[in-house]
C-alpha positions in Angstrom: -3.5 2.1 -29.4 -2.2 3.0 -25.8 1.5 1.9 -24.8 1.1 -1.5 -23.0 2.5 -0.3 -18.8 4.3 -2.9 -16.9 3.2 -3.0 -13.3 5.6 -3.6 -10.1 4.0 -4.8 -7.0 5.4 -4.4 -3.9 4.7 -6.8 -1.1 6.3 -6.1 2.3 5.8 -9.1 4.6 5.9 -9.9 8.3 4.3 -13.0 9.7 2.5 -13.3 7.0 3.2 -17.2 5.5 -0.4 -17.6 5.6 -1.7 -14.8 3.8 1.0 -14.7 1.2 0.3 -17.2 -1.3 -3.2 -16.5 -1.2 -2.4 -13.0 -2.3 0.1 -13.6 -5.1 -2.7 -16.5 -6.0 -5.2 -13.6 -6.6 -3.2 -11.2 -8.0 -2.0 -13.4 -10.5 -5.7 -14.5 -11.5 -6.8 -10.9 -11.4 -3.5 -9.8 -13.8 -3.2 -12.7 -15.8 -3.7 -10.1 -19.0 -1.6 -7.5 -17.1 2.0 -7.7 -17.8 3.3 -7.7 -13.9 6.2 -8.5 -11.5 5.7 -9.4 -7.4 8.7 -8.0 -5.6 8.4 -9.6 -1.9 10.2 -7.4 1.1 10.0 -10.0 3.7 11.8 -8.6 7.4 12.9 -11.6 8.8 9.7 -13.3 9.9 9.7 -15.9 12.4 7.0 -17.5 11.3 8.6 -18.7 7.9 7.3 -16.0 5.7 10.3 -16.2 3.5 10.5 -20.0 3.0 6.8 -19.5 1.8 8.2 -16.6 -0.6 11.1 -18.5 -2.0 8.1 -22.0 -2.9 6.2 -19.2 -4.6 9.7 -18.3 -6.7 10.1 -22.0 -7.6 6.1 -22.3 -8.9 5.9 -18.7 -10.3 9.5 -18.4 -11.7 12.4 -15.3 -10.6 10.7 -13.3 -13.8 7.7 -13.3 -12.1 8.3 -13.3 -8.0 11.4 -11.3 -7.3 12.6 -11.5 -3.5 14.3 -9.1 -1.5 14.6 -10.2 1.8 16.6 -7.8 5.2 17.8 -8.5 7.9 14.9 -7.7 10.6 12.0 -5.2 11.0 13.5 -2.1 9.4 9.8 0.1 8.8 7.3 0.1 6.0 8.6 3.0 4.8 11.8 2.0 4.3 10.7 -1.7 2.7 8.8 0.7 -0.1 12.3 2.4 -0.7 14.1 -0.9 -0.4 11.6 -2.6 -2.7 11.3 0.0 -5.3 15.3 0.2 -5.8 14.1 -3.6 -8.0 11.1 -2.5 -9.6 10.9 -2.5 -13.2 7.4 -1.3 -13.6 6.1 1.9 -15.2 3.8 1.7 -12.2 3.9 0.4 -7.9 1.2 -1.0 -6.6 1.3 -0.9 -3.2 -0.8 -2.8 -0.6 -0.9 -5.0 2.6 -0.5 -9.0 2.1 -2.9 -9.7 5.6 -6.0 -9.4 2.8 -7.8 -6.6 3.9 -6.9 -5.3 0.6 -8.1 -7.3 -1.9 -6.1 -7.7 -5.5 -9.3 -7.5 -7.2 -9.3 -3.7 -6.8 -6.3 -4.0 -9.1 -7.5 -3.9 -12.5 -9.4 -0.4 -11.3 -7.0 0.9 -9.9 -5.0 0.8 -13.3 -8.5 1.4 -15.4 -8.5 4.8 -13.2 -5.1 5.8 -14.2 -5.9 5.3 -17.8 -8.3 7.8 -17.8 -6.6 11.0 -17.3 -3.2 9.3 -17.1 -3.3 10.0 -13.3 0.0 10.7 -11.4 -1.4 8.7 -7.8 -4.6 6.6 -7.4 -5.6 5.8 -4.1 -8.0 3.6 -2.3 -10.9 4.8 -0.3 -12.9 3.3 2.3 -14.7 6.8 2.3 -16.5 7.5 -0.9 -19.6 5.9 -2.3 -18.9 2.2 -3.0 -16.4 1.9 -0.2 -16.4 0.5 3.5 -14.8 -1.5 6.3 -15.9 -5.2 7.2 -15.0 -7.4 10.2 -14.1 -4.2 12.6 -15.2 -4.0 16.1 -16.8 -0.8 17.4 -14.2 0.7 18.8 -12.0 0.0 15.9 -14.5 2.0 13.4 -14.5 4.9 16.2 -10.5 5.3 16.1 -10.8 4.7 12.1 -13.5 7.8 11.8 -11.9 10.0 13.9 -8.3 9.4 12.9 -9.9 10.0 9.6 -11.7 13.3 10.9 -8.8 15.1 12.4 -6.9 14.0 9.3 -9.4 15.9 7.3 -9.3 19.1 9.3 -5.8 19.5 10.0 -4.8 18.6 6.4 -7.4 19.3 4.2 -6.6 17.1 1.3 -8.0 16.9 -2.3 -8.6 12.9 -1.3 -11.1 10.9 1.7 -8.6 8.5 2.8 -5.1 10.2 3.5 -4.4 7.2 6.1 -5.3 4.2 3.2 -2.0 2.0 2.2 -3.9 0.4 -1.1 -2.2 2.8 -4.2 -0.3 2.6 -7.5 1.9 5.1 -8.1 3.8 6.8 -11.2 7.4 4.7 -10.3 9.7 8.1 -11.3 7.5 9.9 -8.9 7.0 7.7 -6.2 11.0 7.8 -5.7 11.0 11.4 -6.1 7.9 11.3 -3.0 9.6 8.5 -1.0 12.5 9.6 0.0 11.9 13.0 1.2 9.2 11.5 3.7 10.6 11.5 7.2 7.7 9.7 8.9 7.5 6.2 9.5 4.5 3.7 10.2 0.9 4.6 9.5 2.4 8.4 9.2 4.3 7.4 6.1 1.4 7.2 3.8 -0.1 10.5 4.8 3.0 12.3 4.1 3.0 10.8 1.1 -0.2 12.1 0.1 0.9 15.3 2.0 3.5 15.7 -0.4 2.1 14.9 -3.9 -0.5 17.4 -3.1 1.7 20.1 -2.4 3.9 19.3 -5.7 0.5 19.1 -7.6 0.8 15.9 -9.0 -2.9 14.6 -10.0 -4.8 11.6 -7.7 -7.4 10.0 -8.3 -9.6 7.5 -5.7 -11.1 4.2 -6.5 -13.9 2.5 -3.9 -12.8 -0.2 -1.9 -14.1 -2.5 1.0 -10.9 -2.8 3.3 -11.5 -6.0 5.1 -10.0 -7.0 8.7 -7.4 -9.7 8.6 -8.3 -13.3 8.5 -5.0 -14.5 9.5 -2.5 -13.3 11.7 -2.4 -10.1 14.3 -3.3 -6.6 13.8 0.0 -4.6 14.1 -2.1 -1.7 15.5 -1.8 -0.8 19.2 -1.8 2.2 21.3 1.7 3.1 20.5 0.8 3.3 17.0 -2.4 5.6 17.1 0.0 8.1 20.0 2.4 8.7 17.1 -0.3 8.7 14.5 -1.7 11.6 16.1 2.0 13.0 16.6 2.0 12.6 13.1 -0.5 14.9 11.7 0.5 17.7 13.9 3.5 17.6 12.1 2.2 17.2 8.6 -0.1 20.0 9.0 2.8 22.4 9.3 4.7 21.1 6.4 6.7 23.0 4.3 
């Protein structure tokens, strides 16, 4: 019989009192055979984000919902680092709270690593099974393309370098996370960028990554500039 993993999942938050408990309401009904903690990284949100956090503590228990709040907007990056400093998991998921990633994916995700005892698995809109939905035109176009020049710059063994829906091997992800320099949407391509060049195996799981249904899209022009910035950088790598 296989050795029973314990699973960390990191949440960062900002703005996000809306789409919060619905999350940690899903993921608790798709790993409610999954032994599991929620660690919530909440930057300061105007909006209430941690109040909602602290009523989820209360119902859920500290066991269960562990929160680490800071002081202000500090990077995504460094609220993986932050967050993963708590984690007691074999395994981080980690994925976006606005609900374009779904927690059902979950269970595969950790079905996938089982297989081969995978180092990384990773989310794809890109292969068979997966897709976008609720994207504009000109949202797709940037999406494609970013993807594209990704692809030929990079050439990774995976579809979706820029996708921020993964579990991770916790001793590794440590190891991975803090010799990565970029921040933003960079940050999970360098990642990628780096387990491939220290061989570490990766798998990819189907997913349909759905456009927020509360809340604003925190991607804007100034984003995409130094997502293009980005790559350049990564493709000469050492």
């Amino acid at each position: 019989m296989s050795k029973s993993h314990f699973y960390s999942i990191l949440l960062p938050t900002y703005n996000e009192r809306k789409n919060l408990p619905i999350v940690v309401a899903l993921i608790e009904e798709y790993l409610k055979d999954t032994p599991h903690e929620i660690i919530i990284v909440d930057d300061n949100s105007p909006d209430g984000t941690q109040k909602i956090a602290e009523e989820l503590q209360h119902q859920l228990g500290p066991e269960k919902i562990i929160l680490k709040p800071r002081s202000g907007k500090l990077g995504l990056g460094s609220a993986y680092i932050h967050g993963s400093k708590f984690a007691r998991g074999d395994f981080l998921i980690i994925m976006d709270v606005d609900l374009s990633h779904h927690p059902r994916y979950i269970p595969d995700f950790i079905a996938k690593q089982r297989e081969s005892d995978y180092d990384i698995v990773t989310g794809s809109r890109y292969l068979p099974g997966g897709g976008v939905a609720g994207w504009s035109l000109s949202r797709k176009v940037i999406s494609c393309g970013a993807n594209y020049l990704t692809q030929l710059l990079l050439r990774p063994p995976i579809s979706d370098v820029t996708g921020s829906f993964r579990l991770y091997r916790k001793s590794l992800f440590d190891t991975l996370v803090n010799q990565c320099t970029s921040k933003g949407y960079v940050f999970q391509m360098e990642m990628i960028v780096r387990a491939v060049k220290a061989k570490l195996r990766i798998a990819q799981v189907p997913i349909i990554f759905v456009d927020r249904i509360y809340g604003e899209s925190k991607l804007g022009g100034q984003e995409i500039v130094l997502f293009a910035k980005g790559v350049l950088q990564l493709a000469f790598l050492e």
